[in-house]
PQR file of N, CA, C, O and H, with PARSE charges and radii, in Angstrom:
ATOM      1  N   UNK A   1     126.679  18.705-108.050 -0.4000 1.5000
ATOM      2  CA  UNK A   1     126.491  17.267-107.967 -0.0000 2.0000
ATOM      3  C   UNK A   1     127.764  16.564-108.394  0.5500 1.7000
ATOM      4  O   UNK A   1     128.349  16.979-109.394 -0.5500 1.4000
ATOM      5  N   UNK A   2     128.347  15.297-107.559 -0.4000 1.5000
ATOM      6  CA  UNK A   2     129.141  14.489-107.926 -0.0000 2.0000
ATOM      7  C   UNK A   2     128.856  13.842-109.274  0.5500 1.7000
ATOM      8  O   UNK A   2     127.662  13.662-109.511 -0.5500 1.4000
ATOM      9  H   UNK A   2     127.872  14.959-106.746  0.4000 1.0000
ATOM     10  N   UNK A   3     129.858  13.402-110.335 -0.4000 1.5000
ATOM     11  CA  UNK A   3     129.438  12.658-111.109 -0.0000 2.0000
ATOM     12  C   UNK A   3     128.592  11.487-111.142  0.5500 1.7000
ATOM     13  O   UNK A   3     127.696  11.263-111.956 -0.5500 1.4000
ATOM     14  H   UNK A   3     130.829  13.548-110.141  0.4000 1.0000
ATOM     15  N   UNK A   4     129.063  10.566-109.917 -0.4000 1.5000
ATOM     16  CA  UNK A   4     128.535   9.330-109.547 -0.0000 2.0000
ATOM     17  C   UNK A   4     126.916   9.661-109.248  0.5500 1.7000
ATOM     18  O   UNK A   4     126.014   8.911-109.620 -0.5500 1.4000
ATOM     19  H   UNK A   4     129.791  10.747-109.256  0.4000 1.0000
ATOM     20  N   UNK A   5     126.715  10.837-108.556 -0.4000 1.5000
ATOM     21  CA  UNK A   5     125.337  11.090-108.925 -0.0000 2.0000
ATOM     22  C   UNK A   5     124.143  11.343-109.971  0.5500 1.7000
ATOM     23  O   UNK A   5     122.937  11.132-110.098 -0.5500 1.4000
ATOM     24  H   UNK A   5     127.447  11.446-108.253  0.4000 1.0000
ATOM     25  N   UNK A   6     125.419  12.026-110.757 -0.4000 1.5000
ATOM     26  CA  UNK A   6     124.652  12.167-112.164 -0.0000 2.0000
ATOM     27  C   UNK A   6     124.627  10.880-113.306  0.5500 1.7000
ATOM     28  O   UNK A   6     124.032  10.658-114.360 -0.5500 1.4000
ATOM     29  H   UNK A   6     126.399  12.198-110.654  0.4000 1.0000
ATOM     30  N   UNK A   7     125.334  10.382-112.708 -0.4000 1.5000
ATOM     31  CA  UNK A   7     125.350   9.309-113.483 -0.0000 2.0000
ATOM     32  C   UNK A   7     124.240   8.375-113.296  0.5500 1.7000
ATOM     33  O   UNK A   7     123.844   7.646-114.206 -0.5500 1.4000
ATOM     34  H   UNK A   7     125.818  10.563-111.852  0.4000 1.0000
ATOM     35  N   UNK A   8     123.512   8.399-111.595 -0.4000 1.5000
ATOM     36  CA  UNK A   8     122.186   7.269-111.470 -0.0000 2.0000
ATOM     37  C   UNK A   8     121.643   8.206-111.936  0.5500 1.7000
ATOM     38  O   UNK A   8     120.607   7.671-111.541 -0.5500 1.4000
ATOM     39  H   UNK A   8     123.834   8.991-110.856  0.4000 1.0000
ATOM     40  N   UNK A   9     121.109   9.615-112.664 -0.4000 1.5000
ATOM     41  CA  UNK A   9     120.032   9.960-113.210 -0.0000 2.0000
ATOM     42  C   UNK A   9     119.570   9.377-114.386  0.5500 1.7000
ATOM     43  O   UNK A   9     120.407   8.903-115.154 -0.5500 1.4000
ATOM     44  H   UNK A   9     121.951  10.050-112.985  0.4000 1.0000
ATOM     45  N   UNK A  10     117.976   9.311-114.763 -0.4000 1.5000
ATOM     46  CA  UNK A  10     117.758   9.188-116.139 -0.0000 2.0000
ATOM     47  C   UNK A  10     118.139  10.332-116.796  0.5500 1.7000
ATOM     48  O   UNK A  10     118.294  11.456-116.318 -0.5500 1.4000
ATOM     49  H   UNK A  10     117.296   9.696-114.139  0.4000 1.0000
ATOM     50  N   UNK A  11     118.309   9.875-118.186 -0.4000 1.5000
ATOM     51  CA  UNK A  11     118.250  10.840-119.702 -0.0000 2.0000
ATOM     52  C   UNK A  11     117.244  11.833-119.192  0.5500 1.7000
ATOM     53  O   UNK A  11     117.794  12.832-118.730 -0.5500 1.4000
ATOM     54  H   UNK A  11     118.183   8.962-118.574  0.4000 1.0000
ATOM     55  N   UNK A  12     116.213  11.848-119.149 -0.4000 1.5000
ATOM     56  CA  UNK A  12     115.107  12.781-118.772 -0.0000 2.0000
ATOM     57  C   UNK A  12     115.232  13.537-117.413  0.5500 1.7000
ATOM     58  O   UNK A  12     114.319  14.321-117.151 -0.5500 1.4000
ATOM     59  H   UNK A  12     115.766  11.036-119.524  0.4000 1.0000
ATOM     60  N   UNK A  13     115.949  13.439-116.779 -0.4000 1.5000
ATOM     61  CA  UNK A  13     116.044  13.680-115.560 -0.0000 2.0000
ATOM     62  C   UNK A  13     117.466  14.400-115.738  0.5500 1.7000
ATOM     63  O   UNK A  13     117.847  15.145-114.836 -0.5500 1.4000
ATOM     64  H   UNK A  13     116.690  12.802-116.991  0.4000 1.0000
ATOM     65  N   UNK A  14     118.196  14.215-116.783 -0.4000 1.5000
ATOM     66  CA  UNK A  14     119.351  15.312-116.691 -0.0000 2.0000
ATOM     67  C   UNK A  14     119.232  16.003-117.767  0.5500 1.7000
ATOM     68  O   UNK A  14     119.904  17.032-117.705 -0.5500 1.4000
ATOM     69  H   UNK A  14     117.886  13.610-117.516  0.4000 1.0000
ATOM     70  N   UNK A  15     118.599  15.864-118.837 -0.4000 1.5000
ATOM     71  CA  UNK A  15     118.584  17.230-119.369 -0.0000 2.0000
ATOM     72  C   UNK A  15     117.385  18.204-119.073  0.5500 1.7000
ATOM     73  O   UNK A  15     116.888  18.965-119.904 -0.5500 1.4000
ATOM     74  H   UNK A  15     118.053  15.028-118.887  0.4000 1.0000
ATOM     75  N   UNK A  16     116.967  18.053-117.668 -0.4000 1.5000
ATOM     76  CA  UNK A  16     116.086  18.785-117.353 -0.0000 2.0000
ATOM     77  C   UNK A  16     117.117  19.542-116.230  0.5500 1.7000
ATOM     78  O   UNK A  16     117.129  20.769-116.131 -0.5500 1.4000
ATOM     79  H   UNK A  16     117.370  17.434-116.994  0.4000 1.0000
ATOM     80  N   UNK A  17     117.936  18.710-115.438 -0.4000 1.5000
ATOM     81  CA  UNK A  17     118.616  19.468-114.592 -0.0000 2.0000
ATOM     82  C   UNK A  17     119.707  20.282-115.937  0.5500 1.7000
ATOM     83  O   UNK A  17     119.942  21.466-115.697 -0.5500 1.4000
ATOM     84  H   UNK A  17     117.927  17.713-115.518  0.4000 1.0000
ATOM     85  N   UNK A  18     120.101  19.930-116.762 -0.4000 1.5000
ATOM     86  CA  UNK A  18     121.188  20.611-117.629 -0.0000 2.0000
ATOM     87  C   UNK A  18     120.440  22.068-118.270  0.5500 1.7000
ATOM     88  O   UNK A  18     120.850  23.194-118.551 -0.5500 1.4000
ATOM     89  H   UNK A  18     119.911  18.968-116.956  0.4000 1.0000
ATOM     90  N   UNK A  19     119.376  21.500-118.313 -0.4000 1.5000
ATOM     91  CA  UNK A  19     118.216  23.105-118.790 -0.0000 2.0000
ATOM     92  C   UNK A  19     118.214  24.147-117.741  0.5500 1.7000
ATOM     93  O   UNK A  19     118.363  25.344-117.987 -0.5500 1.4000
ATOM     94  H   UNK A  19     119.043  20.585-118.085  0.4000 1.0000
ATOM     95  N   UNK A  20     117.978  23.465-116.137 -0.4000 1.5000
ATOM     96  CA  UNK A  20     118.141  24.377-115.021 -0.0000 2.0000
ATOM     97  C   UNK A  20     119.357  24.895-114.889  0.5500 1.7000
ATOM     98  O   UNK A  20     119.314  26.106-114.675 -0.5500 1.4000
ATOM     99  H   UNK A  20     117.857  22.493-115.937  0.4000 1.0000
ATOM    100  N   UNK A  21     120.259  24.514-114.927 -0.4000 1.5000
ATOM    101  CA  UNK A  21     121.470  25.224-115.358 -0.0000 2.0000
ATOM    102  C   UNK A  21     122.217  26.071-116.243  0.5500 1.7000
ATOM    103  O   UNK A  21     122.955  27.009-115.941 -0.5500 1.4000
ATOM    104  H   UNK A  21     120.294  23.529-115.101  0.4000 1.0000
ATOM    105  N   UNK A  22     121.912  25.595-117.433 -0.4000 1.5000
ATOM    106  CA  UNK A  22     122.072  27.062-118.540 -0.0000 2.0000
ATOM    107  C   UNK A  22     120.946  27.709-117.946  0.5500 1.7000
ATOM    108  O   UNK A  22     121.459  28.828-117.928 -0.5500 1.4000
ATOM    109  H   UNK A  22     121.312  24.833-117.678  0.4000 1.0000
ATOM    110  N   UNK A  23     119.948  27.870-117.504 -0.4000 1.5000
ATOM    111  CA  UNK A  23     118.882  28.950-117.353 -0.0000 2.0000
ATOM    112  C   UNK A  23     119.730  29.609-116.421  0.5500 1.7000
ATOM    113  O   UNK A  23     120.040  30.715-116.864 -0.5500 1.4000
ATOM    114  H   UNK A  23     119.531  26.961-117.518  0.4000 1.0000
ATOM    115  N   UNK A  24     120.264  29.359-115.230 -0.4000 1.5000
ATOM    116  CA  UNK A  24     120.832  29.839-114.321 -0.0000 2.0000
ATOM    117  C   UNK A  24     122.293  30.253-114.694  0.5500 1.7000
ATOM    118  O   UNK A  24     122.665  30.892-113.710 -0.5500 1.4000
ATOM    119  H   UNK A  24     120.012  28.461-114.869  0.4000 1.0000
ATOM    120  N   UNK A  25     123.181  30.228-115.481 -0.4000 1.5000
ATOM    121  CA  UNK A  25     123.759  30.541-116.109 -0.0000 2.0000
ATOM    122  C   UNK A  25     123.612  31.653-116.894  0.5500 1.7000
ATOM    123  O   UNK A  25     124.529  32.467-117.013 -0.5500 1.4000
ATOM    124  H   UNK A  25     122.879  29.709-116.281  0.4000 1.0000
ATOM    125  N   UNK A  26     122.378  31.794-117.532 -0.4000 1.5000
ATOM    126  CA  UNK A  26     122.098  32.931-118.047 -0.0000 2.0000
ATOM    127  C   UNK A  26     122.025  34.329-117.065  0.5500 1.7000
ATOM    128  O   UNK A  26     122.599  35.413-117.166 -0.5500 1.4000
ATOM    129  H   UNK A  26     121.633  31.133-117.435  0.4000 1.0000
ATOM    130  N   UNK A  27     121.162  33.856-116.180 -0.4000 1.5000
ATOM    131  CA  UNK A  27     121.006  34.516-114.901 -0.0000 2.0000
ATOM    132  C   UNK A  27     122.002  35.352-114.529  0.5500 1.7000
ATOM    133  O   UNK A  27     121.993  36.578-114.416 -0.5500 1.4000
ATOM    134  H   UNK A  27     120.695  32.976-116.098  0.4000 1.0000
ATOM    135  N   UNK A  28     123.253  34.199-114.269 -0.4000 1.5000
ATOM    136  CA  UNK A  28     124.557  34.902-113.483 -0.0000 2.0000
ATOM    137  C   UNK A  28     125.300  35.607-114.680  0.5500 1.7000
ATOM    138  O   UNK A  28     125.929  36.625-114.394 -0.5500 1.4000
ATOM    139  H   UNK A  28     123.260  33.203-114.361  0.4000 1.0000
ATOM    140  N   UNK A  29     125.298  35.144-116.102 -0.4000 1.5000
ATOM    141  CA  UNK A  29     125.741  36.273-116.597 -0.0000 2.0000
ATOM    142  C   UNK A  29     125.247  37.722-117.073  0.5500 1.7000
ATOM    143  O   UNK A  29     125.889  38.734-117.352 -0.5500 1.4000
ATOM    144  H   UNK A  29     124.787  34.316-116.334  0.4000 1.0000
ATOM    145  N   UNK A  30     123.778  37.435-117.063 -0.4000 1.5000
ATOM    146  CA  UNK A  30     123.390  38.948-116.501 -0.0000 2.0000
ATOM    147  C   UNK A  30     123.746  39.741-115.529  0.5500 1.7000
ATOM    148  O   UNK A  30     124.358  40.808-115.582 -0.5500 1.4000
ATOM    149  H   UNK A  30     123.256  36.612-116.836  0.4000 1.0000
ATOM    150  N   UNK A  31     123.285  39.102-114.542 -0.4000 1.5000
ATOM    151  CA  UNK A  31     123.664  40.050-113.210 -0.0000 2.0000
ATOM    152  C   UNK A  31     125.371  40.398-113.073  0.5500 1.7000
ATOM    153  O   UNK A  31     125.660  41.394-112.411 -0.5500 1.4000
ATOM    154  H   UNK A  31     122.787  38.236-114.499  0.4000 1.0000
ATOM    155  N   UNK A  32     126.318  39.716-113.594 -0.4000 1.5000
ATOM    156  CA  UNK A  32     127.511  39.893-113.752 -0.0000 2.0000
ATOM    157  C   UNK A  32     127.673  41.137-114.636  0.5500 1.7000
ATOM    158  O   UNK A  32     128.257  42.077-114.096 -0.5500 1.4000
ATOM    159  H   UNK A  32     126.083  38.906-114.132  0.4000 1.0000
ATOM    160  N   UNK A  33     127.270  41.302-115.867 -0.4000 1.5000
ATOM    161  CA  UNK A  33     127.207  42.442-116.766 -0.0000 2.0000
ATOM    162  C   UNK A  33     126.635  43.742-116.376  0.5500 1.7000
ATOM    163  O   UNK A  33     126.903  44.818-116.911 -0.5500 1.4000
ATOM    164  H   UNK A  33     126.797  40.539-116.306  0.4000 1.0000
ATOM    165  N   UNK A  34     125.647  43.503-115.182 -0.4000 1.5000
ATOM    166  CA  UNK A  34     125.435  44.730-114.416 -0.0000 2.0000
ATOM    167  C   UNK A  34     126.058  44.990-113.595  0.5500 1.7000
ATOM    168  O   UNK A  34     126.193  46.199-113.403 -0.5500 1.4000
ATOM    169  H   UNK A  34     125.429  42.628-114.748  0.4000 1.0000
ATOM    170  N   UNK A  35     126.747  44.075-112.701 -0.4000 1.5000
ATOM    171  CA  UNK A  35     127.647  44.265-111.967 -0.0000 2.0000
ATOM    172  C   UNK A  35     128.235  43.105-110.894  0.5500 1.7000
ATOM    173  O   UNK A  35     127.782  41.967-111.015 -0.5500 1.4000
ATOM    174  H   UNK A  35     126.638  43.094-112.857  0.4000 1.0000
ATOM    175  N   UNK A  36     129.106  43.339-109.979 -0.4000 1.5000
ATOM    176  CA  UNK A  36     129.983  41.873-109.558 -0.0000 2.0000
ATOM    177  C   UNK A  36     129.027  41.441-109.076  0.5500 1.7000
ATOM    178  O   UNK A  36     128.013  42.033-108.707 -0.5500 1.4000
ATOM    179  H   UNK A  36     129.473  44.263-109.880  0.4000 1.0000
ATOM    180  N   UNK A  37     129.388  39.934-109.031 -0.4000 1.5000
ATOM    181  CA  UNK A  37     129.024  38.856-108.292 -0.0000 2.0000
ATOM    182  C   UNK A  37     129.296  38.200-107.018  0.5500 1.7000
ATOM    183  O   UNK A  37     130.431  38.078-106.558 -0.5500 1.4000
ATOM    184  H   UNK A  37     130.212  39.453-109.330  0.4000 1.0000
ATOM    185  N   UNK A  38     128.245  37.785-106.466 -0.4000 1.5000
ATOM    186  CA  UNK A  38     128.245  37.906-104.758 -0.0000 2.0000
ATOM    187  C   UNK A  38     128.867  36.609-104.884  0.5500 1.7000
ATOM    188  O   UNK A  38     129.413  36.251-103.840 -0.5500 1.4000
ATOM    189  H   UNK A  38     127.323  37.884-106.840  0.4000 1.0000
ATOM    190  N   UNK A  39     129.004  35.271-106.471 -0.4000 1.5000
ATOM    191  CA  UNK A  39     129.735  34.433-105.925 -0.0000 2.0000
ATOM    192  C   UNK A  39     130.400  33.815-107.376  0.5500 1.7000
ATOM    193  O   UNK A  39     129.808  32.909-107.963 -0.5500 1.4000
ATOM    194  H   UNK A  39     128.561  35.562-107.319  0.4000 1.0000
ATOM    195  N   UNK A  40     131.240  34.185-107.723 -0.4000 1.5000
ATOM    196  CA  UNK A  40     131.532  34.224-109.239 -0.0000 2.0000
ATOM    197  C   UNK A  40     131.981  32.870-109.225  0.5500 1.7000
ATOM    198  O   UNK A  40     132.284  32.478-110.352 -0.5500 1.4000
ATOM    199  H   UNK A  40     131.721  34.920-107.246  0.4000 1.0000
ATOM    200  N   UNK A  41     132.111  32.099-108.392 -0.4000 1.5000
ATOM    201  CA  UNK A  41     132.791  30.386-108.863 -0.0000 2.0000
ATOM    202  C   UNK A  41     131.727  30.132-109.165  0.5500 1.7000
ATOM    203  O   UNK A  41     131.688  29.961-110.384 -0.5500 1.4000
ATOM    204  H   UNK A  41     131.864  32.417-107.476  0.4000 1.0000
ATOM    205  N   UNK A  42     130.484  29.963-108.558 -0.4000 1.5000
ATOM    206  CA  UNK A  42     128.892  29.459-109.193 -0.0000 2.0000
ATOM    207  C   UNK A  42     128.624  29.823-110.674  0.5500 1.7000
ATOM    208  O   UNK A  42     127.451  29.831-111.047 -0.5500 1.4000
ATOM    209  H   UNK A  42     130.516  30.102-107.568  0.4000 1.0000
ATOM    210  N   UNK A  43     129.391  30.058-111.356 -0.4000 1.5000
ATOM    211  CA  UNK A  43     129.412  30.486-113.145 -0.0000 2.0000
ATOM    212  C   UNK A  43     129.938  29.445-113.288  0.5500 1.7000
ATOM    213  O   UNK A  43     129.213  28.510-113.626 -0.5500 1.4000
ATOM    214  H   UNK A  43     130.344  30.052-111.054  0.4000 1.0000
ATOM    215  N   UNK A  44     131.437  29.190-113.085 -0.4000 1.5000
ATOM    216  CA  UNK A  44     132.155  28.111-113.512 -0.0000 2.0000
ATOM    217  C   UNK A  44     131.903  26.558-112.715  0.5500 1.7000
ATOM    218  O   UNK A  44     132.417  25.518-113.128 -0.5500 1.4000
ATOM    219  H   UNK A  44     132.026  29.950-112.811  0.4000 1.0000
ATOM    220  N   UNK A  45     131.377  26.608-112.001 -0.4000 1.5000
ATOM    221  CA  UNK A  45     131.196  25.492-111.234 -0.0000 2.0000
ATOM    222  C   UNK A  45     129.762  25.268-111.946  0.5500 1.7000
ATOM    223  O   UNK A  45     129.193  24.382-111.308 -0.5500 1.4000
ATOM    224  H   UNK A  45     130.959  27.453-111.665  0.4000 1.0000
ATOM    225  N   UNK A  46     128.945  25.718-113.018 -0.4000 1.5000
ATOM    226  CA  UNK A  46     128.111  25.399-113.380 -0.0000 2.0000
ATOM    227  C   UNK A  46     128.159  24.916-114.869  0.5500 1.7000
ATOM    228  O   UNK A  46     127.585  24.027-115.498 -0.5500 1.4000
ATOM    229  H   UNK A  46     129.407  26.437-113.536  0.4000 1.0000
ATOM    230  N   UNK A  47     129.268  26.067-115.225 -0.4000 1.5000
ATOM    231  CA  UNK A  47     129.661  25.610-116.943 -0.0000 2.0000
ATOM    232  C   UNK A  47     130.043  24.063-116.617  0.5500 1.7000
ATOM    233  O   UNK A  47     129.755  23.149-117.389 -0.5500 1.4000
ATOM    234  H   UNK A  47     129.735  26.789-114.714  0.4000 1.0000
ATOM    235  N   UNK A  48     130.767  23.864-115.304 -0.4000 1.5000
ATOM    236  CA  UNK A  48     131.735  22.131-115.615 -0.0000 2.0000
ATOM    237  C   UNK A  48     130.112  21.478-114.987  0.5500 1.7000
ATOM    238  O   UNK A  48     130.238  20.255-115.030 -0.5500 1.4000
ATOM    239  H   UNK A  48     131.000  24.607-114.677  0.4000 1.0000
ATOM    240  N   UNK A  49     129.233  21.696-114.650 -0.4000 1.5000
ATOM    241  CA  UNK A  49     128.296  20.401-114.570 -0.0000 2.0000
ATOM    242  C   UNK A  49     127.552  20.194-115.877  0.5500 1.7000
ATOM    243  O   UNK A  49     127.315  19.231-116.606 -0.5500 1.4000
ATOM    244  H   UNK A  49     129.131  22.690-114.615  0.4000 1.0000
ATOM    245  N   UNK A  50     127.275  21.518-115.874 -0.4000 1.5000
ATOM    246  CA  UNK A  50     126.797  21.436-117.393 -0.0000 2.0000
ATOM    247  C   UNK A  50     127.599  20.205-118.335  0.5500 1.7000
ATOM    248  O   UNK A  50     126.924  19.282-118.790 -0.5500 1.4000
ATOM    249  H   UNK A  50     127.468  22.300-115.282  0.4000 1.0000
ATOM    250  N   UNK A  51     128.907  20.267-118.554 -0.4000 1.5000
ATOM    251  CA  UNK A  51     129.647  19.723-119.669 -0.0000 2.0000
ATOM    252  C   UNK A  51     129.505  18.256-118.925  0.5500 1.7000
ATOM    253  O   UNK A  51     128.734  17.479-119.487 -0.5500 1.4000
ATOM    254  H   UNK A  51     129.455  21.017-118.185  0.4000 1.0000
ATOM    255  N   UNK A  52     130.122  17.812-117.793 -0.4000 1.5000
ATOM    256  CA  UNK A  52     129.778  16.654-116.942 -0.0000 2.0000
ATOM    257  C   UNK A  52     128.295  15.547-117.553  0.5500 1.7000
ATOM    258  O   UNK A  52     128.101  14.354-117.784 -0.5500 1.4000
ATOM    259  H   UNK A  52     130.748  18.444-117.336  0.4000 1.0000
ATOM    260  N   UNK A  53     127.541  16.810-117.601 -0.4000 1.5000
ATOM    261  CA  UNK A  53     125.875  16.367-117.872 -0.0000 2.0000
ATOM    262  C   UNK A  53     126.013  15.767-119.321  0.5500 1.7000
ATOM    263  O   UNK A  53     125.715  14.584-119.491 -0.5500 1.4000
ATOM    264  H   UNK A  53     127.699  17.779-117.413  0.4000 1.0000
ATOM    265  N   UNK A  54     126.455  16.542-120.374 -0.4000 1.5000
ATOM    266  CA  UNK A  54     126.734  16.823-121.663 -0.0000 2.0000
ATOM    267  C   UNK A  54     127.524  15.280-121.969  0.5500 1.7000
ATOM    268  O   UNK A  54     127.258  14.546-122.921 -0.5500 1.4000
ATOM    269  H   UNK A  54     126.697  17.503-120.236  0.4000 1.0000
ATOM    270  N   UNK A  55     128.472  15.033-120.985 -0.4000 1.5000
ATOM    271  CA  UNK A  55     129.625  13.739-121.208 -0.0000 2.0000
ATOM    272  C   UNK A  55     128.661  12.509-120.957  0.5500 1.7000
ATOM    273  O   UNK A  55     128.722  11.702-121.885 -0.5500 1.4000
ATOM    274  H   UNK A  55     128.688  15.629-120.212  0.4000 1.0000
ATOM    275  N   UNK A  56     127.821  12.169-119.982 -0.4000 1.5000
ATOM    276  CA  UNK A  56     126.792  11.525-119.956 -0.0000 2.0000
ATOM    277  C   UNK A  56     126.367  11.105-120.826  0.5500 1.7000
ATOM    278  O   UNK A  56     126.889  10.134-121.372 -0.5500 1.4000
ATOM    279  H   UNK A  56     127.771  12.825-119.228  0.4000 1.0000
ATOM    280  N   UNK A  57     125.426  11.592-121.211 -0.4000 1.5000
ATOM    281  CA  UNK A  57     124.246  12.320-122.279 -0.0000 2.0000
ATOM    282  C   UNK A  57     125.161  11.165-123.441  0.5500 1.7000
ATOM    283  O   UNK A  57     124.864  10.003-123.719 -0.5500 1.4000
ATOM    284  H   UNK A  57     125.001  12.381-120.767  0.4000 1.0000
ATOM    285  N   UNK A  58     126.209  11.914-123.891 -0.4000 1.5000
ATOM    286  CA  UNK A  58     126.858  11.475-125.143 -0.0000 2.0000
ATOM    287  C   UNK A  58     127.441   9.857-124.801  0.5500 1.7000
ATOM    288  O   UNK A  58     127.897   9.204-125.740 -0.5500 1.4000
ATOM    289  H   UNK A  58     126.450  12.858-123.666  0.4000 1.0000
ATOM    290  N   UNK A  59     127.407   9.418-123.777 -0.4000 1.5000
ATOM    291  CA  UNK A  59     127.875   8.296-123.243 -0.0000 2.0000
ATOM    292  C   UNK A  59     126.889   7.263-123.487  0.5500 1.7000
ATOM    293  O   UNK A  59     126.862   6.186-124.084 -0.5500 1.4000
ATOM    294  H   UNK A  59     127.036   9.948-123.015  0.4000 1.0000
ATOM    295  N   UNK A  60     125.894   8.145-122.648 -0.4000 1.5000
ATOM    296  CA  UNK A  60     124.813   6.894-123.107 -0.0000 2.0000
ATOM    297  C   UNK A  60     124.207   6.956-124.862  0.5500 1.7000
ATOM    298  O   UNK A  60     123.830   5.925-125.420 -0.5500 1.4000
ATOM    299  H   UNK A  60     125.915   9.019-122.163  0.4000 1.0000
ATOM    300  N   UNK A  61     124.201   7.943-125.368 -0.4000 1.5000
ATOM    301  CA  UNK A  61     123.679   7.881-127.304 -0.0000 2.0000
ATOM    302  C   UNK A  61     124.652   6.824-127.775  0.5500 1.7000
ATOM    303  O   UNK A  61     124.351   6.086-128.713 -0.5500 1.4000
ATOM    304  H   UNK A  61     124.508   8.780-124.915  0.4000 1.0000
ATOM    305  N   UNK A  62     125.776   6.738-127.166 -0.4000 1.5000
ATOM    306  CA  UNK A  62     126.660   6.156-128.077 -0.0000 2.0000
ATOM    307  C   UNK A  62     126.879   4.709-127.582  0.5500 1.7000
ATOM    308  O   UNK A  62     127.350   3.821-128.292 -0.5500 1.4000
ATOM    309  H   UNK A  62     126.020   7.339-126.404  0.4000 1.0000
ATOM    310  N   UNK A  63     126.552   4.577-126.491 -0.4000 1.5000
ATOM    311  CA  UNK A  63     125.893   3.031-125.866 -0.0000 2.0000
ATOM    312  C   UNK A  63     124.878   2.197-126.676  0.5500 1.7000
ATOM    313  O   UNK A  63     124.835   0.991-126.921 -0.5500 1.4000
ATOM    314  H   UNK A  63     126.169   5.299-125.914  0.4000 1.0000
ATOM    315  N   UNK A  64     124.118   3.173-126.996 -0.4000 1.5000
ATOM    316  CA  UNK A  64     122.605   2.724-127.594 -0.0000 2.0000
ATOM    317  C   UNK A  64     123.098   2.925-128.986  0.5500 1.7000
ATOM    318  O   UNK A  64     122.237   2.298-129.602 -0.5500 1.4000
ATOM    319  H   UNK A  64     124.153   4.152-126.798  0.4000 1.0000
ATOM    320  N   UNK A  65     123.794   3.318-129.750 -0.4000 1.5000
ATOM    321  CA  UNK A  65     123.849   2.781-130.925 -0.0000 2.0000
ATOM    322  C   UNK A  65     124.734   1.877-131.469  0.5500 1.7000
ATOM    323  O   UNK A  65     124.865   1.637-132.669 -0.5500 1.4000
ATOM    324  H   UNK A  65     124.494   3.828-129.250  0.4000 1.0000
ATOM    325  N   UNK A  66     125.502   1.250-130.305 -0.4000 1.5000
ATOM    326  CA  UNK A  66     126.353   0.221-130.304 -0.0000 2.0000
ATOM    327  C   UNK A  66     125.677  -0.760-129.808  0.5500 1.7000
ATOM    328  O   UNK A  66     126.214  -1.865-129.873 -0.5500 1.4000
ATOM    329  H   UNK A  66     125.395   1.446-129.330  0.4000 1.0000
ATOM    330  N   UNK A  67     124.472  -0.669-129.247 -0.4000 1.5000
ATOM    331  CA  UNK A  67     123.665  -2.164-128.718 -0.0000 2.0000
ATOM    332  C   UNK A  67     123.119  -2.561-129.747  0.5500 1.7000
ATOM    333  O   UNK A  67     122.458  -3.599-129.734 -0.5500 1.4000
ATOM    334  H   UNK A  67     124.036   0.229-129.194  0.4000 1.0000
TER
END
C-alpha cells in the first residue's frame, strides 16, 4: 500500500492491517529458515509497511495529545 492510502485508514483499521503483517512476516521467516524463498523482497517490502503503519500510528498519538 501507498502511504497516501494508509494514511485515509482509521487507527483501527491499521493496526489490524499492521497485525496482518507481522503475522505474515512471521510466516516468511519461517519458511525462509527451512528454506529459500519463492519471493524474498515480500520480507522487506513488508518490514517498510509495517514501520510506514508504525509512523502513522505515532503521528496521529501525538496529534491527540497536542489537541
Amino acid at each position: 500500500m501507498k502511504i497516501q492510502e494508509l494514511r485515509e485508514l482509521s487507527v483501527e483499521e491499521l493496526k489490524k492491517r499492521g497485525n496482518e503483517l507481522r503475522t505474515e512476516a512471521l510466516n516468511l521467516r519461517v519458511q525462509k529458515a527451512a528454506g529459500p524463498l519463492e519471493n524474498p523482497m515480500r520480507l522487506r517490502n513488508i518490514r517498510k509497511e509495517v514501520a510506514r503503519i508504525e509512523t502513522i500510528l505515532t503521528e496521529r498519538r501525538s496529534k491527540a495529545v497536542t489537541a
